[in-house]
Each structure stands twice: as C-alpha cells, then as structure tokens.
C-alpha positions as CSV (number, residue, x, y, z in Angstrom):
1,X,14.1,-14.9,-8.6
2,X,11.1,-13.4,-7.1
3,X,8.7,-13.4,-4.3
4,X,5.6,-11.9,-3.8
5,X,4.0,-11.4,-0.4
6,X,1.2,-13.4,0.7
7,X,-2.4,-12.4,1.3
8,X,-3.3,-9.2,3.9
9,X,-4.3,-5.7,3.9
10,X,-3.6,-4.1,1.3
11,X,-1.6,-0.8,2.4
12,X,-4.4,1.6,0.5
13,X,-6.6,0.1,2.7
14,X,-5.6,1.3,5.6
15,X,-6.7,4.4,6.8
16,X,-4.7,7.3,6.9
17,X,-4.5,8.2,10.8
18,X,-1.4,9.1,12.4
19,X,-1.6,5.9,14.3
20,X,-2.4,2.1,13.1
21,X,-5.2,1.6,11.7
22,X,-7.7,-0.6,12.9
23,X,-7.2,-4.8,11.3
24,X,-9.8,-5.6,8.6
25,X,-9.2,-8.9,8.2
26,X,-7.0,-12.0,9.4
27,X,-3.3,-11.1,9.4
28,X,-1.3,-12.3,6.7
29,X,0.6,-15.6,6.3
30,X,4.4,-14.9,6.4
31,X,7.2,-15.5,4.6
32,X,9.8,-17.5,6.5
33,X,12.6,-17.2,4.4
34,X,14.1,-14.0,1.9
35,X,14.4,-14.8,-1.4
36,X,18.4,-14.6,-2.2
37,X,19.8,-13.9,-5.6
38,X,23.8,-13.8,-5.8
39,X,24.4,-10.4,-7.8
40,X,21.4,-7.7,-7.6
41,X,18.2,-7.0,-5.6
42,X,14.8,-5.2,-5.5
43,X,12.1,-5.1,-2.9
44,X,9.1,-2.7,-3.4
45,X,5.5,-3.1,-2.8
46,X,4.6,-4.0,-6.6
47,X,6.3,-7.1,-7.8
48,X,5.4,-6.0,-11.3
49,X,7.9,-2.7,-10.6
50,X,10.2,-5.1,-8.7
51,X,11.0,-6.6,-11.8
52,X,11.3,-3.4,-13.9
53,X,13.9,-2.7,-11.6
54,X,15.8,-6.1,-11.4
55,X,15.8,-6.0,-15.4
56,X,17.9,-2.9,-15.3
57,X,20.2,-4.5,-13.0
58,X,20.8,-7.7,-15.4
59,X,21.2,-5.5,-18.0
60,X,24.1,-3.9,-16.3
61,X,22.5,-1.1,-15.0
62,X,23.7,0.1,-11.5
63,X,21.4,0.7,-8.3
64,X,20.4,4.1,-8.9
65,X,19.3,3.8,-12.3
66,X,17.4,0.2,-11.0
67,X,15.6,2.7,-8.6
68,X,14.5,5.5,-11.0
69,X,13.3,2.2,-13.2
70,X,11.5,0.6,-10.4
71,X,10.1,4.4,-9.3
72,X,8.4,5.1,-12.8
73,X,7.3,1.6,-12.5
74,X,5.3,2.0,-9.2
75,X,4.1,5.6,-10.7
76,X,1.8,3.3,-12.5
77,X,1.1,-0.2,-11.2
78,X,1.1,1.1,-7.4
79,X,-1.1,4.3,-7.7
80,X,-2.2,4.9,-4.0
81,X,1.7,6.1,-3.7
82,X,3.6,5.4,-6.4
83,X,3.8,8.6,-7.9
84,X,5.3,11.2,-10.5
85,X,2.7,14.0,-9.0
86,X,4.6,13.6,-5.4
87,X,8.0,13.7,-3.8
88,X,10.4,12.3,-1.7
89,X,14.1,10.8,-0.5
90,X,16.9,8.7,-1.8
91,X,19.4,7.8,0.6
92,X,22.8,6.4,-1.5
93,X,25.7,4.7,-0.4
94,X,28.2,3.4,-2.6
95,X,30.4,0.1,-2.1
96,X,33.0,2.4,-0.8
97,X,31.2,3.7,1.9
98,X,30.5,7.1,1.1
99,X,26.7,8.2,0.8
100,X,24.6,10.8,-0.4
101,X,21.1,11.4,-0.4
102,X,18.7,13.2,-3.0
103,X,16.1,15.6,-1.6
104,X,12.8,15.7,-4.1
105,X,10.2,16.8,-1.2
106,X,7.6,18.7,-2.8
107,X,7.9,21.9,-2.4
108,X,5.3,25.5,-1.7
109,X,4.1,27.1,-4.7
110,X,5.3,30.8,-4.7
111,X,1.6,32.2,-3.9
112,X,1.9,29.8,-0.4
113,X,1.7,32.0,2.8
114,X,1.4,30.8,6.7
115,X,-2.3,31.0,6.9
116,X,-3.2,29.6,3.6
117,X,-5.0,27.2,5.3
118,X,-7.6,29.5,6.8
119,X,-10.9,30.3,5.2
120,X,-12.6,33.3,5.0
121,X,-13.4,34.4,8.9
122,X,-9.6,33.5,9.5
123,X,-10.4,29.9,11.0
124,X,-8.0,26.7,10.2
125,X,-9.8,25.0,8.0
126,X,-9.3,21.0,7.4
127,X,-10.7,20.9,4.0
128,X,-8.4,23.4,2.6
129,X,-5.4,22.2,4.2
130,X,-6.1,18.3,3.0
131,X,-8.6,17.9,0.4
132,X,-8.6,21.1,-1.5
133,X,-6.2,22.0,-4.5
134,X,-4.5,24.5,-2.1
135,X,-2.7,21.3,-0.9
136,X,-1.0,20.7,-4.0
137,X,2.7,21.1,-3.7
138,X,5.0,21.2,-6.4
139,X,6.2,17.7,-7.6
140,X,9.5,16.4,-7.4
141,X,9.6,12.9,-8.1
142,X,10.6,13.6,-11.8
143,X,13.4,16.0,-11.0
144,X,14.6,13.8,-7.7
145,X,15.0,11.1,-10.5
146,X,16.7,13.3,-12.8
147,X,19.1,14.5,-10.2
148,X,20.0,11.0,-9.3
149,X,20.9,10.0,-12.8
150,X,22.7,12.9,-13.8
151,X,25.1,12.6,-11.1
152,X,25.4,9.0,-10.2
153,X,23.0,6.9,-12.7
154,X,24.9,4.7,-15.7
155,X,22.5,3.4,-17.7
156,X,20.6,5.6,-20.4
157,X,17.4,7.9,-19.3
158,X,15.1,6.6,-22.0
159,X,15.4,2.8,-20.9
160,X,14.5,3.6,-17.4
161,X,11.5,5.5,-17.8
162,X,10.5,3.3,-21.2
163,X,9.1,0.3,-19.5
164,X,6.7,2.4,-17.6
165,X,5.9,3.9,-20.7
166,X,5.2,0.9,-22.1
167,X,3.5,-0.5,-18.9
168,X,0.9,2.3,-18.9
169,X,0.3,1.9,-22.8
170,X,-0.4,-1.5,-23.3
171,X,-1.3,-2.2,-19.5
172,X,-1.2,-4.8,-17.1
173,X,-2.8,-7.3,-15.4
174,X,-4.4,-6.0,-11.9
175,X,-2.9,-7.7,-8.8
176,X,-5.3,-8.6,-6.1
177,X,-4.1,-5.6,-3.4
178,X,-4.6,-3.0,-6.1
179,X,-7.8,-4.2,-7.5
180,X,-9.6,-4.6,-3.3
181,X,-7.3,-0.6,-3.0
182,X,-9.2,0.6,-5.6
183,X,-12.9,-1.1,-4.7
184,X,-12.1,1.1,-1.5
185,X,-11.1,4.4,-2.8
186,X,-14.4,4.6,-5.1
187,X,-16.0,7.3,-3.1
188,X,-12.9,9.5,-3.0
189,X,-11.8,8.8,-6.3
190,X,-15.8,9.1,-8.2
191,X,-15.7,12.7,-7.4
192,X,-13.0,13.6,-9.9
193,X,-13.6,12.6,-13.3
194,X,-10.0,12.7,-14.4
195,X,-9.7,9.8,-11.8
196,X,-13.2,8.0,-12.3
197,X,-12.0,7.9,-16.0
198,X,-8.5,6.8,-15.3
199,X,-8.8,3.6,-12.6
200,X,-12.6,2.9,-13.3
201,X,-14.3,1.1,-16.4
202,X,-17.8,2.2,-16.7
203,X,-17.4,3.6,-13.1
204,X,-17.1,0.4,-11.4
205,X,-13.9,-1.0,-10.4
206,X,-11.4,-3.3,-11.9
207,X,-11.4,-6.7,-10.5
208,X,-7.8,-8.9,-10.0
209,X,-7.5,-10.4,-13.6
210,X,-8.8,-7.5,-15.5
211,X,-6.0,-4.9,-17.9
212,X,-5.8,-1.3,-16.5
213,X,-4.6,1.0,-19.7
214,X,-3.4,4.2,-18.5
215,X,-3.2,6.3,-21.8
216,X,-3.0,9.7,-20.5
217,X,-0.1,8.5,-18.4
218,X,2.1,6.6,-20.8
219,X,2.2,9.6,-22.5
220,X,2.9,11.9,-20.2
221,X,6.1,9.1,-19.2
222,X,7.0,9.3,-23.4
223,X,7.3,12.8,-22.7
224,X,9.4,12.5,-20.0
225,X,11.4,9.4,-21.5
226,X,12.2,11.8,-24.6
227,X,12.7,15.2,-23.0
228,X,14.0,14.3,-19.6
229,X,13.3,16.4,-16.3
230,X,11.7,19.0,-19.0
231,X,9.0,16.9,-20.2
232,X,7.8,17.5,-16.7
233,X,8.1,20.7,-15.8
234,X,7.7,22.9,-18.9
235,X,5.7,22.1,-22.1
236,X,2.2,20.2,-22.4
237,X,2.9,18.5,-19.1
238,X,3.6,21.9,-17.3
239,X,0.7,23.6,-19.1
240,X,-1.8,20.6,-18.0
241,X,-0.6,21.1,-14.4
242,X,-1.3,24.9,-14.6
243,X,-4.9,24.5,-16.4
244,X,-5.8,21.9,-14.0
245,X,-4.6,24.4,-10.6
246,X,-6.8,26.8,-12.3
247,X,-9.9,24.8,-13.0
248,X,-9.4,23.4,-9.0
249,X,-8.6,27.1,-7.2
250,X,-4.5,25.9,-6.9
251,X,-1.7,27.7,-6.6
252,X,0.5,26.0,-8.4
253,X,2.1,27.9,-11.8
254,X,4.2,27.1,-15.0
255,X,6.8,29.3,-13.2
256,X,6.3,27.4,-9.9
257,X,7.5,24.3,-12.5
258,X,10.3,25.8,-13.8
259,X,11.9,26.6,-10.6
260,X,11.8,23.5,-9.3
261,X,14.8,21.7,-8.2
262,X,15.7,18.9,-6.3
263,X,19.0,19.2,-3.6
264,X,21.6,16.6,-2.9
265,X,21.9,16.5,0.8
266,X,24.9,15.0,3.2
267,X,23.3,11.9,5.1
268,X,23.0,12.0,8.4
269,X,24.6,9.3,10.5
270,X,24.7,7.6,13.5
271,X,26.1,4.7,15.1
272,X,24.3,2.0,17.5
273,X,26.2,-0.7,18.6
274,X,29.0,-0.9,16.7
275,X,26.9,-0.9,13.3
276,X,26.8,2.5,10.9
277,X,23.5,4.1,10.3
278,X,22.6,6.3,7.2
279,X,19.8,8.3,6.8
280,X,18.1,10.9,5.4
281,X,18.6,14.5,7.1
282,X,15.8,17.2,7.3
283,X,13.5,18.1,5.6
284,X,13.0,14.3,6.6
285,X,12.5,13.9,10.4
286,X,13.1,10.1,10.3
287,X,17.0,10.1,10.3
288,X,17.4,12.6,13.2
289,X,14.6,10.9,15.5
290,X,15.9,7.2,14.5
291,X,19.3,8.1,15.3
292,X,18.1,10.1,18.8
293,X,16.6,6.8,19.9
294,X,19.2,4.6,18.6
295,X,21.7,6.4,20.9
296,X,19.0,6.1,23.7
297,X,18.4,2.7,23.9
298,X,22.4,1.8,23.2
299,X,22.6,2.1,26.9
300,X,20.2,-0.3,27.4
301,X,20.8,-4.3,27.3
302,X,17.9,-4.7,24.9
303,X,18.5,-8.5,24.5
304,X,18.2,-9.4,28.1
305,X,15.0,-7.3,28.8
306,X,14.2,-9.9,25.3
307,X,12.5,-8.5,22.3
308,X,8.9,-7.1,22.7
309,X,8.8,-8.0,26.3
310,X,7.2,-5.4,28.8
311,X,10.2,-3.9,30.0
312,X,11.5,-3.6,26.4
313,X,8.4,-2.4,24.6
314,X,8.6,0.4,27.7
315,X,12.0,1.1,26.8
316,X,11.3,1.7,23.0
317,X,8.0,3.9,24.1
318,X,10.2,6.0,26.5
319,X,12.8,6.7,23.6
320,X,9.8,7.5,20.8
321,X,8.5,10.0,23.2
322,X,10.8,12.2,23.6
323,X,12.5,11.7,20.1
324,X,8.7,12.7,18.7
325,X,8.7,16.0,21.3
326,X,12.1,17.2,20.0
327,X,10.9,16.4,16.5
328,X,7.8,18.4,16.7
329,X,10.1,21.7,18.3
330,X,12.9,21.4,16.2
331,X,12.9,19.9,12.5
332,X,11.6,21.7,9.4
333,X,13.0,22.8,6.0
334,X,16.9,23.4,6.7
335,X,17.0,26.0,3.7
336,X,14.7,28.0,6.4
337,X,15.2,26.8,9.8
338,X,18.1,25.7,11.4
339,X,17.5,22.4,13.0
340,X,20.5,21.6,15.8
341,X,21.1,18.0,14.0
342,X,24.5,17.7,16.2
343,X,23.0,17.7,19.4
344,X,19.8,16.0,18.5
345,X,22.3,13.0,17.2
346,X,24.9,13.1,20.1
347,X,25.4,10.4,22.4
348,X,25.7,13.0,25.2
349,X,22.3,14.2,24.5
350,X,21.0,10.9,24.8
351,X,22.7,10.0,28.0
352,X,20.8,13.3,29.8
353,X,17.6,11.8,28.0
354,X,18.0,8.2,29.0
355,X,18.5,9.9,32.4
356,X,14.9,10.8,32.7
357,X,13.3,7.9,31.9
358,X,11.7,5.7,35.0
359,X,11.9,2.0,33.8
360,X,8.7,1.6,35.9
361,X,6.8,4.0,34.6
362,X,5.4,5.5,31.8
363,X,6.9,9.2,31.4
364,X,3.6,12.0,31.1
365,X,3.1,13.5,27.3
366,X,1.5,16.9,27.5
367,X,-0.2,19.4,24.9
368,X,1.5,22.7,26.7
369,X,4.8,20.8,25.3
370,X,4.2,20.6,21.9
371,X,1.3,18.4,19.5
372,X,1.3,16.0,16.8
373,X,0.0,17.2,13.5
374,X,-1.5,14.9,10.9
375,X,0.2,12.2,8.6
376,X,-1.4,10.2,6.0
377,X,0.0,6.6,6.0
378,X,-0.1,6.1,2.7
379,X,3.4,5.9,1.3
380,X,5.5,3.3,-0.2
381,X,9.6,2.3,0.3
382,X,11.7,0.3,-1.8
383,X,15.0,-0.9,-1.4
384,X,17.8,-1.9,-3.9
385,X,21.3,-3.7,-4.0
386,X,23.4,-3.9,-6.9
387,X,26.1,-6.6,-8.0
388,X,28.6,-4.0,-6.9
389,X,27.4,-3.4,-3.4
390,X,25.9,0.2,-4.4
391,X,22.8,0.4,-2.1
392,X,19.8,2.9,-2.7
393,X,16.8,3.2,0.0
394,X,13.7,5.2,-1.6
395,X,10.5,6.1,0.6
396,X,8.1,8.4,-1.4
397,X,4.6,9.6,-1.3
398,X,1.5,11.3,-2.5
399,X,0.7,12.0,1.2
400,X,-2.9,10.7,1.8
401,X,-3.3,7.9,-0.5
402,X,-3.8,8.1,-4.3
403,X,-3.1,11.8,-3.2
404,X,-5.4,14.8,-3.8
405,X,-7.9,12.0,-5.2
406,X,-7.7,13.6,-8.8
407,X,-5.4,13.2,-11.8
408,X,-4.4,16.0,-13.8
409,X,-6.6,15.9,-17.1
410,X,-4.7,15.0,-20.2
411,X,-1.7,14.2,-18.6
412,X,-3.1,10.8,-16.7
413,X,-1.0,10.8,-13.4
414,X,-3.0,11.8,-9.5
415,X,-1.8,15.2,-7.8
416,X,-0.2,15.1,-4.5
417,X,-1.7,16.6,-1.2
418,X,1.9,16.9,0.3
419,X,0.6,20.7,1.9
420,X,-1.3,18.8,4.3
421,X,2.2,18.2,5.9
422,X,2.6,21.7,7.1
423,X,1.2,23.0,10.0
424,X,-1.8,24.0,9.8
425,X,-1.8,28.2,11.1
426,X,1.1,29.8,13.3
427,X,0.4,29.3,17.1
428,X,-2.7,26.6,16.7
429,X,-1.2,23.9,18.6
430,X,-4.0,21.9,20.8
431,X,-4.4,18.2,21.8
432,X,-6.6,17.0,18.9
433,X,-3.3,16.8,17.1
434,X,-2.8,20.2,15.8
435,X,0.6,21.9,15.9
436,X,1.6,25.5,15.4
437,X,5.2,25.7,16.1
438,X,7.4,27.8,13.8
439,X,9.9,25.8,12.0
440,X,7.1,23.7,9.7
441,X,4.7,26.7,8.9
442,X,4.3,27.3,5.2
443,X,6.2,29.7,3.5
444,X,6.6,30.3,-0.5
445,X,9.3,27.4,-1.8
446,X,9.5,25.5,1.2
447,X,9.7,22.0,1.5
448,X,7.3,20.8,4.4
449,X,8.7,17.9,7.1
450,X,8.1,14.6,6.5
451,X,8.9,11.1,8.7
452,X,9.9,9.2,5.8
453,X,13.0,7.4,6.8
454,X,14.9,5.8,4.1
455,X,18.2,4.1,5.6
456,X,21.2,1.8,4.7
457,X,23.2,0.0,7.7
458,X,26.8,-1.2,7.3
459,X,29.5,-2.7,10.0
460,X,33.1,-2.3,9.5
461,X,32.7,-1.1,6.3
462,X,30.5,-3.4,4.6
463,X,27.0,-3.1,3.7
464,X,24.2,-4.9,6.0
465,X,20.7,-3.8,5.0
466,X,18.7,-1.5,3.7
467,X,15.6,-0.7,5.5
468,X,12.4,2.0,5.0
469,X,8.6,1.5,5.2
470,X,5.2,4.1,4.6
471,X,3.6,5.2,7.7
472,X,2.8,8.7,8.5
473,X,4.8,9.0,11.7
474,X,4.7,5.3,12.2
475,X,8.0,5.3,9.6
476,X,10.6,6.3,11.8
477,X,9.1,3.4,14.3
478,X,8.6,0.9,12.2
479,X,12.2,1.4,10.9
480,X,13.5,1.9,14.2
481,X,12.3,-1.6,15.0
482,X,13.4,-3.1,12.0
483,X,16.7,-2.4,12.7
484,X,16.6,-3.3,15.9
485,X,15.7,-6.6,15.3
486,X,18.6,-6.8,12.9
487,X,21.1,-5.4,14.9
488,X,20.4,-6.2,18.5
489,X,19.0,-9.8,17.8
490,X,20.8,-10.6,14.9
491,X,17.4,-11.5,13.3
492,X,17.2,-13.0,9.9
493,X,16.1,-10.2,7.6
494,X,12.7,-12.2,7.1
495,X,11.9,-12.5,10.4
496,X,12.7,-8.8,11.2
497,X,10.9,-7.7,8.9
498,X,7.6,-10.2,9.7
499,X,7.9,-9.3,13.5
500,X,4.5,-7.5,15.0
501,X,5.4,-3.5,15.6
502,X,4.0,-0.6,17.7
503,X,4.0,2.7,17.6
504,X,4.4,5.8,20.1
505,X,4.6,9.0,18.7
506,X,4.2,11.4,22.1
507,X,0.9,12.8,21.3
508,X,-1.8,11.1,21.5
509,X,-0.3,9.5,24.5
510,X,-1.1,5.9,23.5
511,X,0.9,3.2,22.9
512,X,-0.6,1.3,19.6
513,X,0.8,-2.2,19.1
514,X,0.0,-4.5,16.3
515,X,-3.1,-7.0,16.8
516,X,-1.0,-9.8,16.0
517,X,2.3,-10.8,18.7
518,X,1.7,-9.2,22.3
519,X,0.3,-11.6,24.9
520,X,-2.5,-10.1,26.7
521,X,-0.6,-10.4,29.8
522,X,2.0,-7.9,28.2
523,X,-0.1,-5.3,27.3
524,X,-1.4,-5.6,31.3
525,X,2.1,-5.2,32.4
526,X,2.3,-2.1,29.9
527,X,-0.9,-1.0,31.8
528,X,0.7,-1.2,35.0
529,X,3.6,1.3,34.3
530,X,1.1,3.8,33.3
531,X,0.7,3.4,29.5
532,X,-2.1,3.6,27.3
533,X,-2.3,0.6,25.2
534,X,-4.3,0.3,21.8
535,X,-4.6,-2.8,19.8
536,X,-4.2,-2.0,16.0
537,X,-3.9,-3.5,12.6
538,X,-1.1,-3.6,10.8
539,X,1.6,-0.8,10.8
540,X,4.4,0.1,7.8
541,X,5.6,-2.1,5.2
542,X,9.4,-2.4,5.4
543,X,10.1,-4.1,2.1
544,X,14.1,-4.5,2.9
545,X,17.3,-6.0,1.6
546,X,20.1,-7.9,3.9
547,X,23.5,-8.9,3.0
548,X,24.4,-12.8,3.7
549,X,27.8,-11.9,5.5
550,X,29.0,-15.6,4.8
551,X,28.0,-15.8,1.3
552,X,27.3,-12.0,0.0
553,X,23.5,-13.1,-1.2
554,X,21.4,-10.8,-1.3
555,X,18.5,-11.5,0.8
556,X,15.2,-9.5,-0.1
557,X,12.3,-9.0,1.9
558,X,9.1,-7.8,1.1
559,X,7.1,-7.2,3.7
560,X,3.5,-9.8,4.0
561,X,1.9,-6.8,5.2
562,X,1.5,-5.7,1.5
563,X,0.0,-7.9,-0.5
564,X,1.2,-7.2,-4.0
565,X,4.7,-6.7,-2.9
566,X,7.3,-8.6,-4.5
567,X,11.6,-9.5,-4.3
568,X,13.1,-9.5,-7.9
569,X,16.9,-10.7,-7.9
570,X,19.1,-12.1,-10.3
C-alpha cells in the first residue's frame, strides 16, 4: 500500500533561511485520508525509499533495520538531504515502552578551533563558515546506522544497505520534485565537477522520466554493504574523503575517520496532557524546546481559544519565544557543556514562564538577550512502525541542501556543511542573526546543536504517533504543531499533518505563518497585540505515522508539502 504526495514545492526548493521561505507556486492539493496498512509502516519524503524500507518489514525485518534500509535508500534517490556524507538522530521506542535514541551528529575534525571561521584580519567570515571545505564535519550517518543495528537491528547488514546499492547501480527513474530540485541547484552544484558529473548529463539537468546512475555511489554503498561501518571510515572510502579535504583546504583526516563514533543517548521526555512524549536530548535542541512549550501551553485551554485562532496562534508564539531564548543560552554538545535539561523540562519552570506572558500582547525579543544563528532548511524526516509496535523517528541532514554542493571524487556521495551549525566566533552575537554564546562554539570533536526533533508519542502505554519534519529552526515548530493537532484536537493524522503552520523562533521578532489557512482578519488581530506578521510559503515536511486506537492500523502520512514523498505499508 502506498501513497505518494501530491504536486507542490519541492523541499530543495525552498530556500535555506531560518524562517519560511517565500511560496513559488500554488499550494499543494492534500491528501484527505492516510494510507493504512495492518502490520508495518514507512513515511519518508522519497516513495521510492519508502518502499525499500516497507520491503524490509515484509520480509520480517524489525523497524530499525526498515530505517537504516529506508536511510541508504534516501542517500541516493533524495540527494538534497538524504545523505551518507551527514548526520543525525534516531529516536527508538520499543513496544514495551522503553526508548533510546542514537546520536550520529557530525562531529569537529581534530584541527577545529573557536575561530576557525575567521579569515585572515581575524573577521567572521560567512564563506568559510558555510560554503567552504572548512565546514565539513565528520560524517555520521554510516556509523549512526551501524550503531542502531548492532545493538537493536535483526535483519542482516548486507540486505539493508544492498538495495541502495543496487538502486545507485542500475538507477532509477527521476521523480518530478527531484528532477524541478535539481534544475534549481544548477548554479551551486556546476561549480564542482564531482557534482556536475554525478546529477547532470552533459551538464544539463535530468528531466522527470529520465534514469539517474550513480556509479561512484553504488560503490561506495558495496563497500559499505561488505565491510560494514569500516567501508566508511577507513580504506578507499576514508582515503577519498582525506584526498578530497586536501584538494578543497579541509580539515577533515583518515584519523578524524577512525575516531568517529556515534553515542546512544537516554531520550528525553515529557508529558502534555496526559500523552507521553519522546524525544531526542542535546546535542538536538528540538526535544528540550518542544517539551518547554508543551509544558507551557498545558495550562492553557488550547481547544476553546480553537486551533490557529488569534488568541491561540498568540499563545503558541508567546511559548516559541522564550523556548527559542533559553535554547540559544543553554543547549550545546552535552559531552562539553552541561545543559540544565531538568529545569528547562519542568512543569514548575513553565508555570513561572507562562507567568510572564500578556495574552494581549506580544512579549518584546531583544538582541542584548541573546540572537538566532543560521539554519539551512534543508533536511529530511522519516518515520516507521513495525508489526510489533517498535517505532523509530529519523530526522537527518546535510545542513544546507545537497550540502557543501560537492561530492567526494571517486566515492560518488555530496559532503555535508554541518559546521555552519556552530556559532560563528566567541562573543559575535548581533541582530542580523549572529550568535556568540559559549556552549555551541566549535571545539575539536564536538558535535554542533541542531533543531532536528525526531519524536514518538504514546498514552497509557501504547504507541500514538511518530512525528519529525526538516526545517532549520522551523523543526521544533512544525513538530510542536503537529502534535498539537493530534493531541489537543484529536485530529486525524492526515489532517494534522495537512494543517497550515507558522513559525516564531525569538529573533527575528516576526511571526511567519504559512500563505495558505490564516484569514486576513487573523493576522490583523495578531497585529493588534503587537506582533510582526510575515506571510510565507510552506514550512517543514512532517511525513508521520498514527496508530488507529480502534483497529491498530497503521495510518501513514506523508506530508503534500513534499512532492515525491510517499506511505509504503504492508
């Protein structure tokens, strides 16, 4: 059983700001309805890796091996962030209720230092933080995976990665979303030849129809099929990463490789009316600042202000504010800093916060607080169920999208610019978005903070969604909302998914709501309280799961927002 979301923007299309980006074209047509399948589930943004992943679960594979399958899979058909040159987070929970969560954040070559980002007269310097080498972090997508497996995977290695293999070998037909991604990326891509080679044919791009063959990186998968986490990180792959670091002025060594590992993390938790949330703890921000504002607005009757009403758009905007302001002072790496998770999470916190907010006005967001550093967009989620209950949320990226912009030579697969995620030099916090503060500064094997906020919902013990979505800092809100809509107005998980989103994030001060589903004479009354209001295009795509309660369906969602996305059950 699958579904593939209707026409829209294609997520590579959007462009990478910290808020939504602007609409390029008519809004999608929705889905009304999930696509149910009575044992497994997938949801990503490729339906081609959507069913990579729902073969693995027919053939009695369990949901963590169906989400290293479906990974690899997007590592080639969903390029812009599908990725084995990136990183990320798996949040686990297990049909008897405990969870875990893998931690493959890239991480800071050894040679990194707190004002690597400076050029030669000491200033910050954009280029070198974003679109230079220099922002290459160490991968650890392939070691995240291999983590996952070894502890909690059932099926063998060499059939999960093998169909992506196999994929990249012999090819596959492009979708519409990736062939109108890639027409849009020329410009970035062309000036790399490694990439002009890889995702162009005679330097033009492929149209919707056409077979993309990526050689290079169905090798570099057989390698890692064969040998494991070590056809990565040592051997021809290793050595093609180092040559190309050298040929580009990186940092990034065979020895930087080698040391790599990814960590198994306890979850962090919350609870908002009566349902359990699980999330993923720092270096993620998203779990801590969904849970902060969960607790927040659980004081609040939500469903009689009515859903994206003035009063509870203000309400939601009040809560991302100051979430965002304690996210920016307190969460980095937790092998480095030591972010206060307990009070950040604590109902009692929350209660003094609610305490401050007017619910007539809009609440002042100042630079002398604390700034907003950039974050690409340009990420991708998926979410999987298996016939046993075992749920698995994944949210990983390349940062900006198809990453750096070039792929390794040789080895076929596009390098991450994940260092663009630090700040950018100690103490150079100002109000074009630039933050300075201490805990995210680069340092030598640190993982830098991210908002991606993979998470799995339950009630009394059962499982009741998995939920996560790309979005620079628009994650944690996106998913905030989705489970709002699920939890306090028991939406169906189609319809929470479909519902228009906005995004506050503390600094810029602006509220940005979708272009599509707020009446003009809400965003007046929004005006009135003392917000800025932008209208934007279209933010995250939560490509979710929901458990029929009645039946025990699984009901996937992809989100219309991506247009190749795709629900593969069985």
């Amino acid at each position: 059983m699958r579904q593939c979301s209707l026409p829209g923007i294609a997520a590579a299309a959007l462009l990478a700001v910290p808020a939504v980006a602007p609409a390029q074209s008519p809004p999608p047509a929705q889905p009304k309805a999930a696509v149910e399948a009575p044992r497994g589930m997938v949801v990503s943004a490729s339906a081609i890796a959507s069913d990579v992943g729902r073969n693995v679960l027919a053939a009695g594979g369990n949901a963590v091996d169906a989400a290293i399958a479906t990974g690899f899979a997007l590592a080639v058909t969903y390029p812009t962030a599908g990725n084995i040159g990136g990183g990320g987070f798996m949040v686990i929970r297990f049909p008897d209720g405990r969870a875990t969560t893998i931690d493959f954040r890239e991480k800071a070559p050894a040679a990194s230092s707190p004002t690597m980002f400076t050029d030669s007269t000491g200033n910050y310097s954009s280029r070198i933080h974003h679109n230079s080498h220099k922002s290459v972090g160490v991968p650890g997508t392939v070691a995240g995976f291999a983590l996952a497996h070894q502890k909690y995977g059932k099926a063998k290695w060499n059939g999960l990665v093998g169909p992506s293999a196999t994929l990249a070998d012999t090819g596959f037909i492009v979708p519409t979303g990736l062939a109108a991604s890639l027409a849009g990326v020329r410009t970035k891509l062309s000036t790399d030849s490694g990439s002009l080679a890889a995702y162009y044919k005679a330097g033009q791009p492929y149209s919707a129809g056409d077979r993309l063959v990526l050689g290079d990186l169905g090798k570099t998968l057989g390698r890692i099929r064969d040998q494991g986490r070590d056809g990565f990180y040592k051997g021809t792959t290793a050595q093609l990463i180092a040559a190309e670091m050298r040929r580009g002025g990186g940092l990034i060594t065979e020895a930087d490789l080698v040391a790599y590992q990814a960590a198994e993390r306890a979850a962090v938790r919350g609870t908002f009316n009566g349902y359990d949330i699980i999330s993923m703890p720092p270096p993620s921000s998203g779990g801590v600042a969904m849970i902060e504002m969960l607790n927040i607005l659980e004081g609040m009757d939500l469903k009689a202000m009515g859903h994206n009403s003035p009063q509870y758009v203000h309400s939601l905007v009040e809560s991302m504010r100051r979430a965002f302001r304690d996210r920016a002072l307190y969460l980095g790496d937790p092998d480095f800093t030591q972010p206060p998770i307990a009070k950040l999470t604590s109902k009692t916190y929350a209660k003094e916060l609610r305490a401050t907010i007017d619910p007539n006005k809009a609440s002042p967001s100042s630079p002398a607080d604390v700034a907003q550093g950039y974050e690409s967009d340009e990420t991708t989620h998926y979410s999987v169920v298996d016939k046993d209950g075992m749920a698995v949320s994944v949210t990983y990226t390349l940062e900006a999208g198809y990453g750096l912009g070039a792929v390794v030579d040789g080895a076929g697969f596009l390098l991450n610019n994940e260092m663009g995620d630090f700040n950018g030099k100690p103490g150079l916090t100002d109000s074009t978005g630039l933050i300075g503060t201490t805990p995210n500064i680069a340092q030598p094997g640190k993982r830098m903070l991210s908002s991606m906020t993979p998470t799995i919902v339950a009630r009394d013990g059962k499982l009741v969604a998995v939920v996560g979505s790309p979005g620079g800092r628009t994650i944690i809100n996106t998913v905030l909302e989705v489970v709002l809509n699920l939890t306090a107005f028991d939406m169906p998980v189609q319809d929470a998914v479909n519902a228009p989103r906005l995004h506050h994030q503390w600094l810029p001060n602006t509220v940005t709501v979708e272009r599509v589903g707020f009446s003009e004479a809400t965003l007046d009354a929004l005006r009135a309280k003392g917000h800025v209001v932008r209208v934007g295009g279209q933010q995250g795509t939560a490509h979710s799961i929901a458990i029929d309660p009645k039946t025990g369906k699984r009901l996937g969602a992809a989100d219309p927002r991506d247009r190749d996305a795709g629900a593969s059950g069985h």
